[in-house]
Backbone bond lengths (Angstrom), bond angles and torsions (degrees), N, CA, C in turn:
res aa  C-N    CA-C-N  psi(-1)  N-CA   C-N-CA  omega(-1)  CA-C   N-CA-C  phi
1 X - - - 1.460 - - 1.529 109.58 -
2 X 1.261 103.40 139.97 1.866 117.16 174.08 1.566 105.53 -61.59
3 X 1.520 112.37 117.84 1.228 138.79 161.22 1.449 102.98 -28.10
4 X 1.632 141.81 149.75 1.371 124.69 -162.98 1.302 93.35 -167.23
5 X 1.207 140.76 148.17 1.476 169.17 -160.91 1.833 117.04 -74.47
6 X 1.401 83.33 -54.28 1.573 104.37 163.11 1.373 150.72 -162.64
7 X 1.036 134.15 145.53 1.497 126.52 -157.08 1.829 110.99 -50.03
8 X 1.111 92.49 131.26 1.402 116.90 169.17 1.119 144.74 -78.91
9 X 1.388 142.34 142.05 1.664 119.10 173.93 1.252 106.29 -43.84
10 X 1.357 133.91 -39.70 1.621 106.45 -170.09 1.774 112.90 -78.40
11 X 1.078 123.80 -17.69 1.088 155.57 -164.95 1.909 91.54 -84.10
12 X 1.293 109.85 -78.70 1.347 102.30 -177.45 1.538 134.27 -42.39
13 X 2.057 115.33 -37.43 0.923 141.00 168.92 1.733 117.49 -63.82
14 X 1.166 91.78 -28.33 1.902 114.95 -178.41 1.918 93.98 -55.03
15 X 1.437 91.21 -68.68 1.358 118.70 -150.53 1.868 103.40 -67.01
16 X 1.119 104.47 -44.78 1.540 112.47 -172.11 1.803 96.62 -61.63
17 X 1.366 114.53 -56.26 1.388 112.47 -178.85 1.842 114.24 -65.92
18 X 0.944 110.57 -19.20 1.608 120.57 167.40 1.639 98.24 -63.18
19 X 1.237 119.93 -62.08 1.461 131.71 -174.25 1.505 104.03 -49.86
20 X 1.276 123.21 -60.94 1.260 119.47 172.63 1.442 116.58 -50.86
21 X 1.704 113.01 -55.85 1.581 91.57 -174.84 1.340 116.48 -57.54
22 X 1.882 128.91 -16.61 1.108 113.74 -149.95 2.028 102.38 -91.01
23 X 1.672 91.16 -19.52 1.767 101.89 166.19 1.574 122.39 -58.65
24 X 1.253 107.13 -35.61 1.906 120.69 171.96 1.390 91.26 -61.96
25 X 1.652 111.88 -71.42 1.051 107.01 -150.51 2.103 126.03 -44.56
26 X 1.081 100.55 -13.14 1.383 110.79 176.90 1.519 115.42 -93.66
27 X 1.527 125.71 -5.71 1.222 128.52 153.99 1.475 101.34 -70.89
28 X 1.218 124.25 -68.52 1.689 121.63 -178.06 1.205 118.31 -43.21
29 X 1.202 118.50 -41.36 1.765 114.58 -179.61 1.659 108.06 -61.85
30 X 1.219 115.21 -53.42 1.563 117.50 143.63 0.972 148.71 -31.18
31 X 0.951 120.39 -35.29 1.517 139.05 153.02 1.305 115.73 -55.05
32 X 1.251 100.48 -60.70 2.418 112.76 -163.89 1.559 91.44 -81.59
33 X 1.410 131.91 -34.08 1.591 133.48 173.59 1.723 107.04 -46.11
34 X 1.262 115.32 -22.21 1.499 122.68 -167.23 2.280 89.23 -87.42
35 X 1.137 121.42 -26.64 1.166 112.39 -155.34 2.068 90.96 -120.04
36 X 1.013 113.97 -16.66 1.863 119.58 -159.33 2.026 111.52 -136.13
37 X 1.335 84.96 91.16 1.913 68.01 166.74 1.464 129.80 -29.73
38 X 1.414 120.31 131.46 1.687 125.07 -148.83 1.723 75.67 -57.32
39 X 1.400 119.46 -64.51 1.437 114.03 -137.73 1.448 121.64 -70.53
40 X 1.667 98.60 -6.72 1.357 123.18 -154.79 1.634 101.59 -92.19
41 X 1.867 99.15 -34.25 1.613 117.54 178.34 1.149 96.00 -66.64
42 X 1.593 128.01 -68.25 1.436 123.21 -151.07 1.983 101.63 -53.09
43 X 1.392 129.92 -45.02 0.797 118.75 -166.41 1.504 111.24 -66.71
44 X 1.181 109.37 -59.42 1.500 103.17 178.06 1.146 109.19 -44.54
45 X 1.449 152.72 -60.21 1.437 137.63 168.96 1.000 102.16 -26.79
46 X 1.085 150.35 -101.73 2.117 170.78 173.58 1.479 78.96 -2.61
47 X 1.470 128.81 -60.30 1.651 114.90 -157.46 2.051 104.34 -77.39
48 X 1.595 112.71 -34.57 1.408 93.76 162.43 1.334 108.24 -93.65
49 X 1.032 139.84 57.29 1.309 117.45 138.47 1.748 114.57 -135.30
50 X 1.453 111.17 27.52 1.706 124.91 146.31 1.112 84.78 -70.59
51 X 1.672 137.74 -57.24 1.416 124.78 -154.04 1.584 118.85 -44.20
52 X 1.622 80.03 -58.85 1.680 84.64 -173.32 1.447 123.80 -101.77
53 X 1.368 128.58 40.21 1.133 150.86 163.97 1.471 106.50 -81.18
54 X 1.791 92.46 -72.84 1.127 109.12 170.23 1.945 119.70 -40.74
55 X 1.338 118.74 -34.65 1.225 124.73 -158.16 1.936 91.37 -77.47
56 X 1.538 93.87 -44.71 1.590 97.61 -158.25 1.666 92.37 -67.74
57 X 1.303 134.41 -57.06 1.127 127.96 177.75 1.771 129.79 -20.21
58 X 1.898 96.68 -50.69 1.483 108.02 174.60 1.909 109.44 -73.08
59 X 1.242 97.75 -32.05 1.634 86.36 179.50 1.541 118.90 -64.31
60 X 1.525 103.65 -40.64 1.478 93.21 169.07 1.553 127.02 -100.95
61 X 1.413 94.14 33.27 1.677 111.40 167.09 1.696 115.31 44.73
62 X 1.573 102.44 39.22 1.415 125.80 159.08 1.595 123.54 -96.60
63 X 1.235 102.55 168.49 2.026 100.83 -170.77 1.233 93.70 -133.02
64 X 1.467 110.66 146.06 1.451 118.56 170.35 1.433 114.57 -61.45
65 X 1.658 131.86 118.14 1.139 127.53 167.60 1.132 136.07 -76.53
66 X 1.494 136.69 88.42 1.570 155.51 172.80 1.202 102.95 -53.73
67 X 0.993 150.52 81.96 2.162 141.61 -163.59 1.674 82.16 -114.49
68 X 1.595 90.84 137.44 1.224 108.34 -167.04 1.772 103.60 -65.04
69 X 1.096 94.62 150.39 2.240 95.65 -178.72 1.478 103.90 98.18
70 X 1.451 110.64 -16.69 1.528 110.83 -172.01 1.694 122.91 -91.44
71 X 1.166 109.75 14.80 1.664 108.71 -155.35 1.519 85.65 -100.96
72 X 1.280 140.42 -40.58 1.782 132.32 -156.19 1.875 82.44 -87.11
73 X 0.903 144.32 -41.59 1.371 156.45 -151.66 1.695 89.64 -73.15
74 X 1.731 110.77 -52.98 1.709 106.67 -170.72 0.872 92.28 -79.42
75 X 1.565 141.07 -62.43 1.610 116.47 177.09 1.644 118.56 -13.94
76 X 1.062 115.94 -88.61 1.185 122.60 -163.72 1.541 125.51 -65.43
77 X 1.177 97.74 0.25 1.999 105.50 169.15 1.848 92.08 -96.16
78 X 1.120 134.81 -12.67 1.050 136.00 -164.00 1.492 102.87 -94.01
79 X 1.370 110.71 -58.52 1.654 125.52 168.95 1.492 104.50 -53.10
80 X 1.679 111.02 -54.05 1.988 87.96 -178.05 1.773 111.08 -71.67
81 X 1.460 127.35 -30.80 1.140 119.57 167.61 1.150 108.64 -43.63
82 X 1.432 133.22 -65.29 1.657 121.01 -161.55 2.044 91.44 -58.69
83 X 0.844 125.76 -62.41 1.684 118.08 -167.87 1.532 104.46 -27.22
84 X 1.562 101.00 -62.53 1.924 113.43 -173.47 1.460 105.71 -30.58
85 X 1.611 110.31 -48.44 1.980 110.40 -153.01 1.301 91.38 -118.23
86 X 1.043 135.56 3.39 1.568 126.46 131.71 1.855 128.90 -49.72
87 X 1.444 101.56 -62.45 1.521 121.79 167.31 1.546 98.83 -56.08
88 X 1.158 118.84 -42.73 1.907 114.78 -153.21 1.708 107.04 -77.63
89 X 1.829 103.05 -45.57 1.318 104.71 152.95 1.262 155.83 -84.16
90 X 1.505 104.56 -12.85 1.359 113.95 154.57 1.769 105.37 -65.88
91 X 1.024 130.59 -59.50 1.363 116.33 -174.73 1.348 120.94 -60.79
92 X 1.468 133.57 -22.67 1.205 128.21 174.17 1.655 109.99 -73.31
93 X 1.217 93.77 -9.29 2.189 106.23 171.56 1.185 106.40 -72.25
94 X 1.380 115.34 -43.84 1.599 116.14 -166.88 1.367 123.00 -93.16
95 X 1.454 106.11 -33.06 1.498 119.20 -158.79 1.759 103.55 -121.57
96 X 1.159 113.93 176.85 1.522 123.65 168.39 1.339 125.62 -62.31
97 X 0.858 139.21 163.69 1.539 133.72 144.42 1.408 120.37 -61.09
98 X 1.507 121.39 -47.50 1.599 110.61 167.58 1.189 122.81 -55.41
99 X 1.710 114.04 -38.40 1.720 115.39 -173.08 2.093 98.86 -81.37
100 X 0.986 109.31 -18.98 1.561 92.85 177.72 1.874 116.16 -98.98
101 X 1.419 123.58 -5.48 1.290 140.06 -163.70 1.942 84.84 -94.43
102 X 1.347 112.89 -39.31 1.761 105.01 176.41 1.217 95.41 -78.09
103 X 1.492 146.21 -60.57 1.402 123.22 -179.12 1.047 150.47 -57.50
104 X 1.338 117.07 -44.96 1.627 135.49 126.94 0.888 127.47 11.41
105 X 1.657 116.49 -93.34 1.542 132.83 -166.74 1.849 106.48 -110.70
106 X 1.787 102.56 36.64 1.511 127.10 127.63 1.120 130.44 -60.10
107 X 2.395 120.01 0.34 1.238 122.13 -142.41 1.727 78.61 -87.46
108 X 1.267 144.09 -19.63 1.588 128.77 -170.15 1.725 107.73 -63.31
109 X 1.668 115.03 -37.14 1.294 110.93 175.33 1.277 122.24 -52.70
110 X 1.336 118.57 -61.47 1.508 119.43 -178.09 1.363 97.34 -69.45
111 X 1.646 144.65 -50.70 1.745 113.78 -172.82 1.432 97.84 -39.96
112 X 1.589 129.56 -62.45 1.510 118.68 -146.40 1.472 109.28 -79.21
113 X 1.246 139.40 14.84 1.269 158.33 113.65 1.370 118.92 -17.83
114 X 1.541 93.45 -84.52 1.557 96.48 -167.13 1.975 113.31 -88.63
115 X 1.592 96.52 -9.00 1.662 102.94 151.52 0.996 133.09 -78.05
116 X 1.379 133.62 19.93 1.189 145.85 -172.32 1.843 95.82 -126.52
117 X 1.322 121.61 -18.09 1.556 114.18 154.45 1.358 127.89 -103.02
118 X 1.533 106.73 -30.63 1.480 103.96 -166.98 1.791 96.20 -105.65
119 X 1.497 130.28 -29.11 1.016 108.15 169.01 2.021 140.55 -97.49
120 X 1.051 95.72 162.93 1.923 83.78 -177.21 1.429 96.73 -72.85
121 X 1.643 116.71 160.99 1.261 125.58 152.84 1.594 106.89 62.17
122 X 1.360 113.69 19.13 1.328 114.63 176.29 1.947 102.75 -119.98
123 X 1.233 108.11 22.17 1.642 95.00 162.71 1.064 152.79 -41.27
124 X 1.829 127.46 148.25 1.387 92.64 -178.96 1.326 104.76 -110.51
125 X 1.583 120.95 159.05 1.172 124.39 -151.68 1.539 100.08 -126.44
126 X 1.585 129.50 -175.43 1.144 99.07 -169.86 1.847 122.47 -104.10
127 X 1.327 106.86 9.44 1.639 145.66 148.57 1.696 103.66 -41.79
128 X 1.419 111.03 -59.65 1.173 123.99 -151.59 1.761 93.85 -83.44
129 X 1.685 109.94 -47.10 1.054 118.20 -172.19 1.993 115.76 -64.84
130 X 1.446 123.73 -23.57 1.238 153.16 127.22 1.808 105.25 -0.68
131 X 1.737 99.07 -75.51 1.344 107.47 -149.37 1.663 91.72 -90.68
132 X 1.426 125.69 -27.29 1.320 123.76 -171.73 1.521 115.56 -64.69
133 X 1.604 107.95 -27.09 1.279 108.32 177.39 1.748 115.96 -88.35
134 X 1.298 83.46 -4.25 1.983 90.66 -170.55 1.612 104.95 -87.15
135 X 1.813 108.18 -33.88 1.253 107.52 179.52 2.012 113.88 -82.94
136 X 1.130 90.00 -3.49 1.810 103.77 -169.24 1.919 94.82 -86.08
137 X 1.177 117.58 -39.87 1.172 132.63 -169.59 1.701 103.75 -62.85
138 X 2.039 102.70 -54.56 1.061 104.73 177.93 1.767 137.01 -65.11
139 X 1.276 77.26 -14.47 1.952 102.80 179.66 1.294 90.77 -92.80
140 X 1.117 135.03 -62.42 1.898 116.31 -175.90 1.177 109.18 -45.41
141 X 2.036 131.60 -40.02 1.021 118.88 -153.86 1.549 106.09 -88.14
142 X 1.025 100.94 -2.68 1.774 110.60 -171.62 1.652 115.58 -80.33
143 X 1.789 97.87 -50.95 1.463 110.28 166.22 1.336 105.42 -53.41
144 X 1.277 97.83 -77.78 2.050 110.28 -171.63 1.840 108.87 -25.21
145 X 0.738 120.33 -22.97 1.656 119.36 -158.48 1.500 92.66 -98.52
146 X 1.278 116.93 143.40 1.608 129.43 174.22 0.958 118.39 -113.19
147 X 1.636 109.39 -21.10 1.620 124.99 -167.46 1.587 116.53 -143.16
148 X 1.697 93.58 -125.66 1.628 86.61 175.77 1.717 115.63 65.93
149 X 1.078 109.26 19.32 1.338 107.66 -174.00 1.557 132.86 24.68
150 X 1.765 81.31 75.83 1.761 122.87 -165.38 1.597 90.19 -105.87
151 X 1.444 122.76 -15.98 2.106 113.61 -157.94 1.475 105.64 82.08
152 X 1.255 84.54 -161.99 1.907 93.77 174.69 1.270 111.57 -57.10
153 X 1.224 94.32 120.56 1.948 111.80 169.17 1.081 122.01 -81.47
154 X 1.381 154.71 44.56 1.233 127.68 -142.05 2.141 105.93 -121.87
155 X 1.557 94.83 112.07 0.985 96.12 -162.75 1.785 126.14 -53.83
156 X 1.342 104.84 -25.86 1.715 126.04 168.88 1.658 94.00 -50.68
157 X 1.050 113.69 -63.53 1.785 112.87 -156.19 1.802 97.34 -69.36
158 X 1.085 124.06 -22.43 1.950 129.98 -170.82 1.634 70.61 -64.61
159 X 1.431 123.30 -95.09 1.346 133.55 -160.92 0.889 123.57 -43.80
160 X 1.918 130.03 -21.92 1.453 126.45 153.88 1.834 115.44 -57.88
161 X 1.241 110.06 -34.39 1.614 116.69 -171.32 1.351 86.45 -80.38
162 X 1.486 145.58 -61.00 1.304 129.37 -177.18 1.721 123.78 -41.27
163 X 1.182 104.65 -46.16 1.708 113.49 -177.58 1.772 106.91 -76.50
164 X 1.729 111.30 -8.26 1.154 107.50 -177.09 1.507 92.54 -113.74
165 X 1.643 135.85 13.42 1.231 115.49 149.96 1.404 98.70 -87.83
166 X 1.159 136.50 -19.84 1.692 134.24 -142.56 1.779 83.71 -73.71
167 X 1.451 89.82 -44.47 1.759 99.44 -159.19 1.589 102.54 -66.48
168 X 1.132 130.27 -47.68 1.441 129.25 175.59 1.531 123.36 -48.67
169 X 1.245 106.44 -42.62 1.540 115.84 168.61 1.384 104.05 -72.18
170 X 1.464 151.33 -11.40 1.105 164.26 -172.06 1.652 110.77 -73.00
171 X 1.904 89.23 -61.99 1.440 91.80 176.69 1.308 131.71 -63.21
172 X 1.715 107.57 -32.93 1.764 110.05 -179.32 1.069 97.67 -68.74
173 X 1.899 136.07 -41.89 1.176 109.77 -159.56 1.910 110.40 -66.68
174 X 1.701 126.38 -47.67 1.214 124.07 124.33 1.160 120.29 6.69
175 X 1.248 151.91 -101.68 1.250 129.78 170.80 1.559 140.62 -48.69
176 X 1.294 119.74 -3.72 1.352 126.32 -178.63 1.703 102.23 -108.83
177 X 1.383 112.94 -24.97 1.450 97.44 -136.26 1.871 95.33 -125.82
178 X 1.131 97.93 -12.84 1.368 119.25 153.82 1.927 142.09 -90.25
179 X 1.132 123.27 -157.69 1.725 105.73 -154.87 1.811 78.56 -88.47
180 X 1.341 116.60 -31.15 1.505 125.60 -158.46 1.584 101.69 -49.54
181 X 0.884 123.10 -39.72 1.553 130.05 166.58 1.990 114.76 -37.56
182 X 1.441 90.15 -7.40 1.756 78.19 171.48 1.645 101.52 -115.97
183 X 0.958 113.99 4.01 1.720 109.19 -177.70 1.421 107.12 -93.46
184 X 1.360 114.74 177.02 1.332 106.81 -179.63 1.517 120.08 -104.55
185 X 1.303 144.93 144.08 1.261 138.45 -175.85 1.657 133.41 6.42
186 X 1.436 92.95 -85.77 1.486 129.43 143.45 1.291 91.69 15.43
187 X 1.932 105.24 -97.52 1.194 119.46 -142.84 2.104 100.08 -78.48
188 X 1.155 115.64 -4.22 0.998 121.30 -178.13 1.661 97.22 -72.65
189 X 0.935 112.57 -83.77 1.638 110.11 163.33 1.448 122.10 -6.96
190 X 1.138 102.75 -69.66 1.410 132.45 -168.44 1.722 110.66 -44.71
191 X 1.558 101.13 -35.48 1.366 105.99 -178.12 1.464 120.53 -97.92
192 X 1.920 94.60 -26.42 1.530 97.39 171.36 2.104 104.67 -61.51
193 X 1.320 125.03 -73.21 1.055 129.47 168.81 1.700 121.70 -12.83
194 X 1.329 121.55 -64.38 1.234 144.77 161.09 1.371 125.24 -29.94
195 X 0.974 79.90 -52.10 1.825 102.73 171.82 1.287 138.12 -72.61
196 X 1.248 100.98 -50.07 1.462 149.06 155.58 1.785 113.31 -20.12
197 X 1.707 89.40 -77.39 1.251 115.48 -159.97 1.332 122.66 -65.30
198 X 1.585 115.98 -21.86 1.237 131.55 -170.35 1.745 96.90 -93.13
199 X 1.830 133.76 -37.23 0.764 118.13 -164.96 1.940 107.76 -92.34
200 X 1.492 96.83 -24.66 1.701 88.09 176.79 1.963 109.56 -61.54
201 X 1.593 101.68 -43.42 1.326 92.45 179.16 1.739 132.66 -57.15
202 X 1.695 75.52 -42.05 1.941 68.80 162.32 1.586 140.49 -53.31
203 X 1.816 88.59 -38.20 1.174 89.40 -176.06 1.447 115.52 -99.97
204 X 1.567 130.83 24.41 1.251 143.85 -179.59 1.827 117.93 -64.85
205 X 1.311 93.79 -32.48 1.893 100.04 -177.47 1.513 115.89 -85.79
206 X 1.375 109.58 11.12 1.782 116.97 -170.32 1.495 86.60 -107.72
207 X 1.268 136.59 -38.37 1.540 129.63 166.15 1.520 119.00 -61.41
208 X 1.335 121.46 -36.86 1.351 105.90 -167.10 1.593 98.02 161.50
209 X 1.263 108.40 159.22 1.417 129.09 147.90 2.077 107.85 -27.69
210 X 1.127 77.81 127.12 1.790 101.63 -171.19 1.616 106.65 -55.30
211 X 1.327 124.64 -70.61 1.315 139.47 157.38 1.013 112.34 -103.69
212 X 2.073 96.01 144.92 1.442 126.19 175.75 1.645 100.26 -101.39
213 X 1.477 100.40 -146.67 1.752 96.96 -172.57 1.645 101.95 -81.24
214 X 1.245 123.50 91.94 1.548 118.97 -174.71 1.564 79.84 -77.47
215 X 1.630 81.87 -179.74 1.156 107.66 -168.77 1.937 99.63 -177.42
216 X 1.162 103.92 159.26 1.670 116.74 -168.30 1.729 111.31 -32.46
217 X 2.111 100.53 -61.04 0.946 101.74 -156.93 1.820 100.63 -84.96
218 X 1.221 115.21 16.38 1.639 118.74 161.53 1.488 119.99 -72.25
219 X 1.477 79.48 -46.49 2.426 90.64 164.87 1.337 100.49 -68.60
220 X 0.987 159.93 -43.95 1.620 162.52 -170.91 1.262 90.45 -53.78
221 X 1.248 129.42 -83.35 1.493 148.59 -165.17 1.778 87.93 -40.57
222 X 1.356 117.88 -86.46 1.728 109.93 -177.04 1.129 114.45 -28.91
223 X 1.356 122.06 -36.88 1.591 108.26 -171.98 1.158 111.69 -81.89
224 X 1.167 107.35 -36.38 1.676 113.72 -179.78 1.810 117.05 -67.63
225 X 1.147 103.59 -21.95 1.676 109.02 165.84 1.567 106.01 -84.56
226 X 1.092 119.67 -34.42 1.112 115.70 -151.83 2.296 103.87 -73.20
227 X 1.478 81.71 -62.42 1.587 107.97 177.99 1.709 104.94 -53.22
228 X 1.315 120.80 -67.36 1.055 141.09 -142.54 1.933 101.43 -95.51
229 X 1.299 104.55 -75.28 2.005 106.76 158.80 1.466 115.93 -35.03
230 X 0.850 84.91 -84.32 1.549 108.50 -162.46 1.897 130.72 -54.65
231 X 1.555 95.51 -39.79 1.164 115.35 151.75 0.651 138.95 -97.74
232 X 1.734 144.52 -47.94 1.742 142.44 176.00 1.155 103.57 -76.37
233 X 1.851 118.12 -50.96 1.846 101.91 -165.86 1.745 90.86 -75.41
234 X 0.950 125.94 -33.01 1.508 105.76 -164.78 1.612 120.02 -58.10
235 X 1.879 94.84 -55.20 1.714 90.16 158.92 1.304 134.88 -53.29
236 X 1.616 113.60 -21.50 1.315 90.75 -171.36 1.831 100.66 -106.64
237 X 1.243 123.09 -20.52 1.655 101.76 140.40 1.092 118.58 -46.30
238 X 1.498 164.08 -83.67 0.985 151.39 -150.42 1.904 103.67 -55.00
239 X 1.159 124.51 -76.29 1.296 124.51 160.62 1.907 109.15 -9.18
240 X 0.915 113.18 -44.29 1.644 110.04 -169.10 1.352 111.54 -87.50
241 X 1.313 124.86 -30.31 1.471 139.27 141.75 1.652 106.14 -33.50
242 X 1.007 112.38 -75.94 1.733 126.03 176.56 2.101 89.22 -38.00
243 X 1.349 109.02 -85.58 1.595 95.70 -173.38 1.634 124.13 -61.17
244 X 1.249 143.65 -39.43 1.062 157.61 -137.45 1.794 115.03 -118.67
245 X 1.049 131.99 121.82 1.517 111.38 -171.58 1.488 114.30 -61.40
246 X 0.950 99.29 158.24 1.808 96.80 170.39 1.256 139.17 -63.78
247 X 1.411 116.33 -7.06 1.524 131.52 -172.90 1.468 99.25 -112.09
248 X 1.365 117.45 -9.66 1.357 117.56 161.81 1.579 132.04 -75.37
249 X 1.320 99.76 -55.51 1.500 119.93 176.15 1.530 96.09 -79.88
250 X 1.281 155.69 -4.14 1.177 152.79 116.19 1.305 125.49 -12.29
251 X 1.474 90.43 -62.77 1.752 96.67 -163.89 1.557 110.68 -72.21
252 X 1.524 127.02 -9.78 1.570 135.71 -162.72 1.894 84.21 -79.75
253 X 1.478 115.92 -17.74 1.391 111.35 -166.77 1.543 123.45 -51.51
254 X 1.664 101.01 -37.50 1.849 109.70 168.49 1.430 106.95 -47.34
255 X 1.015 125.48 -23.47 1.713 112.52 -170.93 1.806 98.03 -84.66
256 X 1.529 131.40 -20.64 1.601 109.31 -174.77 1.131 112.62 -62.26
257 X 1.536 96.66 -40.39 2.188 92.31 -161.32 1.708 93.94 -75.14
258 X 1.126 127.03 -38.22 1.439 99.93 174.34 1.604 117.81 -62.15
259 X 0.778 146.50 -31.09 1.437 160.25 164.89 1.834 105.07 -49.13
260 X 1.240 91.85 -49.31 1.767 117.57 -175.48 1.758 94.46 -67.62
261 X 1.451 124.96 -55.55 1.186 89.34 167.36 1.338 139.00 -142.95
262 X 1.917 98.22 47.47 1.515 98.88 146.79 1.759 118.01 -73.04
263 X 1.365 115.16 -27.93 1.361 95.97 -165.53 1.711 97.22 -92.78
264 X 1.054 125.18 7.04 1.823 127.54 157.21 1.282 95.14 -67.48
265 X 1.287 148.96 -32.20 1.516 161.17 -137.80 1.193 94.90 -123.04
266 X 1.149 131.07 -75.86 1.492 115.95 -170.18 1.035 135.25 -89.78
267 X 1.947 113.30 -1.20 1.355 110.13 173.56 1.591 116.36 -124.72
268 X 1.574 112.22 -8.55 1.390 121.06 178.15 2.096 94.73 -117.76
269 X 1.093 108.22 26.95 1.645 99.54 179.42 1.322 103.51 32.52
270 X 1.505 137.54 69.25 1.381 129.53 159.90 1.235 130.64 -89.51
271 X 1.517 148.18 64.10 0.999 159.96 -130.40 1.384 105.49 -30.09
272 X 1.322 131.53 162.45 1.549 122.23 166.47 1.582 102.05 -162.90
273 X 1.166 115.89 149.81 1.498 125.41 -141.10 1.761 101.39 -157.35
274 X 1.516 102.35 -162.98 1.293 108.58 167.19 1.057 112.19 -71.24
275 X 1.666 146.03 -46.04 1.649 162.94 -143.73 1.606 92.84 -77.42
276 X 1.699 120.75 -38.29 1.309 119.95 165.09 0.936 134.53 -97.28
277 X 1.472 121.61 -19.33 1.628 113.03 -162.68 2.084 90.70 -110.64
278 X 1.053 110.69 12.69 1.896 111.66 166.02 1.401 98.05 -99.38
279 X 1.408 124.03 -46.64 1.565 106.74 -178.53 1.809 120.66 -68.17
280 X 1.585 96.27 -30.05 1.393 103.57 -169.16 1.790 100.23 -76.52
281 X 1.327 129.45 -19.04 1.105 148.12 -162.76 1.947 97.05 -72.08
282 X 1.456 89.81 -61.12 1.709 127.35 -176.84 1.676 96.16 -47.63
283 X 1.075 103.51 -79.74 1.807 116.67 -160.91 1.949 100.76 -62.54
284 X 1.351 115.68 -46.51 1.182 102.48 164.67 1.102 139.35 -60.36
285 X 1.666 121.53 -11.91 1.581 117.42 -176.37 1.716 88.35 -111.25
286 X 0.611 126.21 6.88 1.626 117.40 -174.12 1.688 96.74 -113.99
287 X 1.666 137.17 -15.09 1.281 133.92 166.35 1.447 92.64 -82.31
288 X 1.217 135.78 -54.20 1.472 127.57 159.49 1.091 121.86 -32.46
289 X 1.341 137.14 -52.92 1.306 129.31 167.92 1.763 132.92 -53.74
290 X 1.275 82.21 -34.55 1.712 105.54 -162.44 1.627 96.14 -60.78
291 X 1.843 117.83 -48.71 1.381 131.98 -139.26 1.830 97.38 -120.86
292 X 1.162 85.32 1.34 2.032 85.50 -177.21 1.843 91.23 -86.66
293 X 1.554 88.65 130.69 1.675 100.57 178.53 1.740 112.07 -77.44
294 X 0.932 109.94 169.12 1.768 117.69 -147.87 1.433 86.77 -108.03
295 X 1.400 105.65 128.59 1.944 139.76 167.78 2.001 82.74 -32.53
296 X 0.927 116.23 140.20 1.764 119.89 164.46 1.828 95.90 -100.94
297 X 1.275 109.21 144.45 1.169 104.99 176.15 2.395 116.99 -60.68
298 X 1.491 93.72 170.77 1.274 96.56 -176.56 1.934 118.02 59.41
């Protein structure tokens, strides 16, 4: 598809249902965390889904693209990926799904941060500067709180979801702002995963005992990250990056943490109160602010 200016109805519909899966998706990691050491899960996901990268590639009789200049570039989308689902699953160990779905998918603040140095045409303006302090406010107020009938407080897991937004904004900038920007999706994946998989496993036995009480629907959950996360939404986020600007497909980001924690709410009963619904209030109108395109004069 032709590279395009701005998000589209198909584009908008893309993104909103991306948002939703990515709100489930933090009940499931929660879920299989009850049966799989966090660090021990994330890797094994990362290790099946070389599988089926690799698989989808041969079905549609494509090759992973290595383009020369690109190998220190996949390294290092690979190294900040493992950080992201390190932070993302260690905190879903410690903390809620509502209190980590506001920290988390805070990842639009820091991209437009560090897109305002490393990328062109990504300034911040004083609209943007508005929402950055509104979503900064909402992330202080989220950490800061112990209680308030927020659930588990646990200040370790706030700061795992923080270092696992740092890392998410890491990768787009990584893919835009680096050589990886000439390859195609696919192989973008391909290297985060790759990479990935060898260092969470290594470092899986410094957390803990490998397995907890698994159980069936804990393998369900892996597969379902694995196949479904990790591979389709990931390629085809990255893919939408490739068509869509980045401050666009950005801005659909206010919809995860709400997504993130109605279904903490409606499917793990996670209490939610003022302590959540002021930060989640906060960080959502200030990713709105940040990514809402500017009135043109006249």
């Amino acid at each position: 598809m032709q590279r395009k200016d701005r998000v589209d109805a198909f584009g908008a519909v893309s993104l909103v249902m991306f948002s939703a899966l990515l709100g489930f998706n933090q009940v499931v990691i929660k879920v299989v965390n009850a049966g799989l050491q966090p660090v021990f899960f994330a890797g094994l996901r990362s290790l099946g889904a070389v599988i089926c990268i690799w698989l989808w590639l041969r079905i549609r009789g494509r090759r992973l693209d290595f383009a020369t200049g690109t190998i220190g570039a996949g390294v290092l989308i690979g190294v900040v990926f493992s950080v992201e689902f390190l932070g993302l699953f260690m905190a879903l160990d410690l903390t809620t799904v509502t209190r980590s779905s506001i920290i988390f998918y805070s990842m639009p603040v820091w991209l437009t941060l560090a897109g305002h140095f490393l990328l062109p045409d990504e300034r911040i303006t004083q609209q943007k500067s508005v929402g950055l302090v509104l979503a900064f406010a909402g992330v202080a107020w989220a950490i800061s709180d112990r209680g308030g009938g927020a659930g588990q407080a646990s200040l370790a897991g706030d700061l795992f979801a923080l270092v696992a937004a740092l890392g998410w904004a890491g990768i787009a900038l990584c893919a835009r702002a680096t050589p990886l920007i000439r390859v195609p999706p696919e192989t973008q994946l391909f290297w985060q995963v790759a990479v990935s998989a060898p260092i969470l496993l290594t470092l899986a036995p410094f957390f803990g005992p490998l397995l907890r009480d698994l159980q069936p629907v804990h393998l369900w959950g892996l597969a379902f990250q694995t196949v479904v996360i990790v591979t389709a939404a990931f390629i085809f986020w990255l893919w939408l990056l490739t068509v869509y600007p980045a401050g666009g497909v950005a801005s659909f980001s206010f919809l995860s943490p709400i997504f993130g924690v109605g279904f903490g709410w409606l499917i793990l009963d996670e209490p939610i109160g003022p302590a959540i619904l002021g930060p989640l209030a906060l960080v959502a109108t200030g990713i709105v602010l940040i990514n809402r395109r500017p009135r043109l004069p006249g």
